[in-house]
C-alpha positions in Angstrom: -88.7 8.6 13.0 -85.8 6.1 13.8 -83.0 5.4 12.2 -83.3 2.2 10.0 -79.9 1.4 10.1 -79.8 1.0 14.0 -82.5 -2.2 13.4 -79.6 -3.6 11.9 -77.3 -4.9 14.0 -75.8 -7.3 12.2 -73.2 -5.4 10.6 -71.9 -3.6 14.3 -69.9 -6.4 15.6 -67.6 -7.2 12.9 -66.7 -3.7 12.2 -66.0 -3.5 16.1 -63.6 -6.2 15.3 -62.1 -5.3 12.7 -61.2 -1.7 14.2 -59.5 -3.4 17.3 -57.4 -5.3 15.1 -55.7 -2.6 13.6 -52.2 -1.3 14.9 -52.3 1.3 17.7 -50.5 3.8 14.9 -53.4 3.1 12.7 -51.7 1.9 10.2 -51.1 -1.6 8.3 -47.9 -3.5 9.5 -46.6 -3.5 6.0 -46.3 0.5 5.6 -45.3 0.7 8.8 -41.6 -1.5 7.7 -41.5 0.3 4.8 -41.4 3.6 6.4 -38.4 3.1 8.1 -35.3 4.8 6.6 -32.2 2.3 5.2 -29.5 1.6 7.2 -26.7 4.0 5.8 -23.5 1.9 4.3 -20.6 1.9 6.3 -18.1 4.7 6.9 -14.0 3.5 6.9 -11.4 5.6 8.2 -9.4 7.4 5.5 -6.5 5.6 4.5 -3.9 8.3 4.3 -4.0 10.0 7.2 -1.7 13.1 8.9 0.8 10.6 10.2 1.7 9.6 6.7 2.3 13.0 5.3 4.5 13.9 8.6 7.0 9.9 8.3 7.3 11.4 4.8 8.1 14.8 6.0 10.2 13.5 8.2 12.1 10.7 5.4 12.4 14.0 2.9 13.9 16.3 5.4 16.6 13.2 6.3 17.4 13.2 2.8 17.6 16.5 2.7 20.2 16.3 5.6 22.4 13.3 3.5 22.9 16.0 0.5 25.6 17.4 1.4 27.6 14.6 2.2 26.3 13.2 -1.3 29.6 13.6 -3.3 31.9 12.3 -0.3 29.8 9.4 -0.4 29.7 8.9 -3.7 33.9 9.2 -3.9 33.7 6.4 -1.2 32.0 4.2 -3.3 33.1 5.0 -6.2 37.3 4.5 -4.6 39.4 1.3 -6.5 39.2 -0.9 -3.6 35.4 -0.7 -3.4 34.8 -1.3 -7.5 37.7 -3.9 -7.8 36.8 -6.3 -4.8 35.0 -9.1 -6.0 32.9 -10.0 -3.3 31.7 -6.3 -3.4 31.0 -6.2 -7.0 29.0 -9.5 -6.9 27.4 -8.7 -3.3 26.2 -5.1 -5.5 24.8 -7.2 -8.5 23.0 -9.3 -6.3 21.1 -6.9 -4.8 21.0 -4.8 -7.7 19.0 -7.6 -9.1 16.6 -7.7 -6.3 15.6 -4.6 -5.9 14.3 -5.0 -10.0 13.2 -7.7 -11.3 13.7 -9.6 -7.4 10.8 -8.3 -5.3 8.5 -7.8 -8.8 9.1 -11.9 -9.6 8.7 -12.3 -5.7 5.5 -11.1 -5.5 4.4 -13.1 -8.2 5.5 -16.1 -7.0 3.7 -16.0 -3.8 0.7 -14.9 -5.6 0.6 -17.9 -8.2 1.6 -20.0 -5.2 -1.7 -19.4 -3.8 -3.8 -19.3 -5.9 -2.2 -22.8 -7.4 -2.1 -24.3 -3.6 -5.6 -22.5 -3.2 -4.7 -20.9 0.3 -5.4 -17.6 0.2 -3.9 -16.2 3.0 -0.5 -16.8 1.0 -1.8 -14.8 -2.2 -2.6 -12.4 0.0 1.2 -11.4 0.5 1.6 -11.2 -3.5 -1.0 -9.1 -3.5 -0.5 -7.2 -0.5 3.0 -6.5 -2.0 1.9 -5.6 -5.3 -0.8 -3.3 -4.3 2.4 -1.6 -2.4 4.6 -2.1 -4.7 2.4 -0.4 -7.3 1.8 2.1 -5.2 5.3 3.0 -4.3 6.1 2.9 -7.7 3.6 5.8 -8.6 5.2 7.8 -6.2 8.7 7.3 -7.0 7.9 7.8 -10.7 6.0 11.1 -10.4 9.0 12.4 -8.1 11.5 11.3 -10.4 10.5 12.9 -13.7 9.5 16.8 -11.4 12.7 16.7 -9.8 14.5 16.1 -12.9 17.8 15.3 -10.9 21.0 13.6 -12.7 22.7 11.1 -11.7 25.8 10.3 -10.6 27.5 9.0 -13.5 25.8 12.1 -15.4 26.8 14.9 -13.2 29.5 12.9 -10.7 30.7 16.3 -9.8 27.2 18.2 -9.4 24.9 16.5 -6.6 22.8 19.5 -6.7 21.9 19.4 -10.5 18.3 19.5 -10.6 16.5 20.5 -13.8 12.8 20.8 -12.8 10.3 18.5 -15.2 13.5 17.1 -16.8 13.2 13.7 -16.1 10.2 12.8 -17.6 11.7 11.7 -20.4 15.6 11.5 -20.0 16.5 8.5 -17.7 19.9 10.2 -16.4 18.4 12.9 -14.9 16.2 10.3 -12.8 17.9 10.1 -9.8 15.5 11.0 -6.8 14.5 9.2 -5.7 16.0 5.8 -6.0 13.3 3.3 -7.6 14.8 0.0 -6.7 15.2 0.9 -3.1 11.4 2.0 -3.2 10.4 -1.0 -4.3 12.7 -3.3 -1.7 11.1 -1.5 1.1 7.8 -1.3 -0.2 8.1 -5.2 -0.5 9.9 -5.3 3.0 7.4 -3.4 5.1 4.4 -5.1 3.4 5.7 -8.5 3.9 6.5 -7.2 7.5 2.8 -6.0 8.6 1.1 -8.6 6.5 2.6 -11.3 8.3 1.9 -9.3 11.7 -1.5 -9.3 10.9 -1.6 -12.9 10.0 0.2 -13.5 13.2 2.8 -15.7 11.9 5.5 -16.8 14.2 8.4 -15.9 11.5 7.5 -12.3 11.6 9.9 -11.9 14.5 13.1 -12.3 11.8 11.3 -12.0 8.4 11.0 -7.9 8.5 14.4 -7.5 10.0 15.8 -9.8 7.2 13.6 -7.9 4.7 14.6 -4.6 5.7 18.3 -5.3 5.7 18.0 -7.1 2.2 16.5 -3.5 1.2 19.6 -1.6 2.6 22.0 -3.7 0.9 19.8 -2.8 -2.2 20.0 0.9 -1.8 23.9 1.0 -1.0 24.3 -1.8 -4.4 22.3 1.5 -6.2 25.1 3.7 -4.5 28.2 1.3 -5.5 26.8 1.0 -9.3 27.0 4.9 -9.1 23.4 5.3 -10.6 22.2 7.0 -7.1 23.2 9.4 -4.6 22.9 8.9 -0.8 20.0 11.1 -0.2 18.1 9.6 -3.1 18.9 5.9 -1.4 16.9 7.7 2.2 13.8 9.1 0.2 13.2 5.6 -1.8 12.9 4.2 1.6 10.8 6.5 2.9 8.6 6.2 0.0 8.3 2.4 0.1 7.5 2.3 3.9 4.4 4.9 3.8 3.3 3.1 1.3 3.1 -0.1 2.7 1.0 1.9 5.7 -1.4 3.3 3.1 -2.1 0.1 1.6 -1.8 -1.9 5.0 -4.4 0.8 6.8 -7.1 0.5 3.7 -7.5 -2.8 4.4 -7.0 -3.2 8.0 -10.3 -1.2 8.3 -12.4 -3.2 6.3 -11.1 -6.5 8.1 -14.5 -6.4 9.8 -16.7 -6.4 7.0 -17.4 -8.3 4.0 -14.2 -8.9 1.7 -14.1 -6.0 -0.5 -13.8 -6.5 -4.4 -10.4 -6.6 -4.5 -9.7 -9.7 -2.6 -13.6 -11.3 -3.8 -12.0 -11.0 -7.2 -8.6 -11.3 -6.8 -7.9 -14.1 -3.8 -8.9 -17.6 -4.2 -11.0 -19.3 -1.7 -9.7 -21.7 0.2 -9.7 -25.6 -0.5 -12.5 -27.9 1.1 
C-alpha cells in the first residue's frame, strides 16, 4: 500500500526552500556572531622597566662615590666668604624657595591655567608634573625615614651617621636623600619630555634652563647646611626616573582612548 504522504506534494517544495536557505554551517546567523570569542582588552608595556632600576643604580652608586668628599664639601660651603656674601646668601634663598613651595605652586599654576583657559594640553604639564612630583616624593620620603641619616647641621662632623629607621619621625636625621632637589628635577625632567612630546619649539632651552634651576637648588640645600653632597646626587637621581616612569605610563597609552586620569582630570578643549 502507498505511502499517503507522498500524494501530498504540497508541503515538499517549501521545505526544499527553506533547507537551502540555511547557512552552510547549519546554523542561524545570529548564533553564529555570538559564538565568536571577545576581543581581549589591550596589553601596555610595564611602566618601570630594567632601565629604571639600572639609571637609579647607577645615580646611587654616584652618590655613593660623592661620600667621601661629603665633609670637604660641606667645609666649603659652610667657609665665611661663602655664608657672608650677599649675593650668595640671597642666590641660596631663592632657590631654596623653589625647590619647596616653587615647583609645588608651579604646577598648580599651569594646571588652573588650563583648565581656566580650557586648553588642555597646558594642564597637562601641571599634571604631568604633579603625577611626578608625587611620585618622586614617595620615593624620597620612604628613603629618608629607612636611612635615618643626620644632617649636616646635626652631625657636621659625622657624614656617615646613619641610624637605620630613625628618620621616620625625627626631621634631622632626614638627610638622604635631599627632598627639594627631588622635587626640582622631577619638575625639570617632566616639563622637559612633556614638552618633547608636545613638540614645542621652546623645548630646545626649557629643559636645560630647568635642569640648571634644579642644580642651583641642590647646591642652595648644600650652602643652608641641611644636606650633604651625596644626598644633593641621589635627589636627582630620584626625580629623573621618576619623571620616566610617569612619562613611559602614559606614552603607551597615547594610542588609545584617554585613560581616567586625564578623562577626569583634563578639561576638553574650547569650541
Amino acid at each position: 500500500m502507498q505511502n499517503p504522504l507522498l500524494h501530498q506534494r504540497g508541503w515538499l517544495a517549501p521545505a526544499v526552500a527553506a533547507l537551502l536557505a540555511l547557512p552552510a554551517t547549519g546554523a542561524p546567523p545570529s548564533l553564529s556572531a555570538q559564538s565568536l570569542p571577545p576581543s581581549p582588552p589591550p596589553v601596555f608595556p610595564p611602566a618601570v622597566t630594567w632601565h629604571d632600576a639600572r639609571l637609579l643604580g647607577a645615580f646611587t652608586l654616584a652618590a655613593a662615590a660623592v661620600m667621601p668628599a661629603d665633609r670637604a664639601m660641606q667645609r666649603m660651603m659652610q667657609r665665611d666668604w661663602a655664608q657672608r656674601s650677599s649675593l650668595l646668601s640671597d642666590a641660596a634663598s631663592a632657590f631654596n624657595a623653589y625647590g619647596s613651595p616653587g615647583v609645588f605652586a608651579g604646577t598648580a599654576a599651569l594646571y588652573a591655567a588650563g583648565w581656566a583657559t580650557r586648553r588642555p594640553k597646558v594642564a597637562r604639564l601641571g599634571l604631568r608634573t604633579g603625577e611626578t612630583i608625587l611620585l618622586s616624593g614617595i620615593v624620597t620620603g620612604g628613603l629618608k625615614g629607612i636611612a635615618g641619616r643626620a644632617r649636616p647641621y646635626a652631625s657636621p662632623q659625622r657624614p656617615g651617621d646613619w641610624r637605620l629607621f630613625s628618620g621616620v619621625r625625627d626631621g634631622a636625621r632626614q638627610s638622604f636623600p635631599s627632598g627639594h632637589t627631588t622635587a626640582a628635577f622631577a619638575f625639570a625632567a617632566a616639563m622637559d619630555r612633556e614638552y618633547r612630546v608636545l613638540g614645542l619649539r621652546s623645548a630646545y632651552w626649557v629643559g636645560p634652563a630647568l635642569y640648571g634651576a634644579a642644580t642651583l637648588t641642590g647646591l642652595a640645600r648644600m650652602h643652608a647646611d641641611k644636606h650633604w653632597a651625596s644626598d644633593v646626587v641621589m635627589g636627582a637621581g630620584v626625580g629623573l626616573v621618576s619623571a620616566l616612569v610617569v612619562s613611559r605610563f602614559h606614552a603607551a597609552r597615547y594610542q588609545q582612548p584617554p585613560r581616567w586620569i586625564d578623562r577626569r582630570l583634563l578639561p576638553r578643549p574650547r569650541g
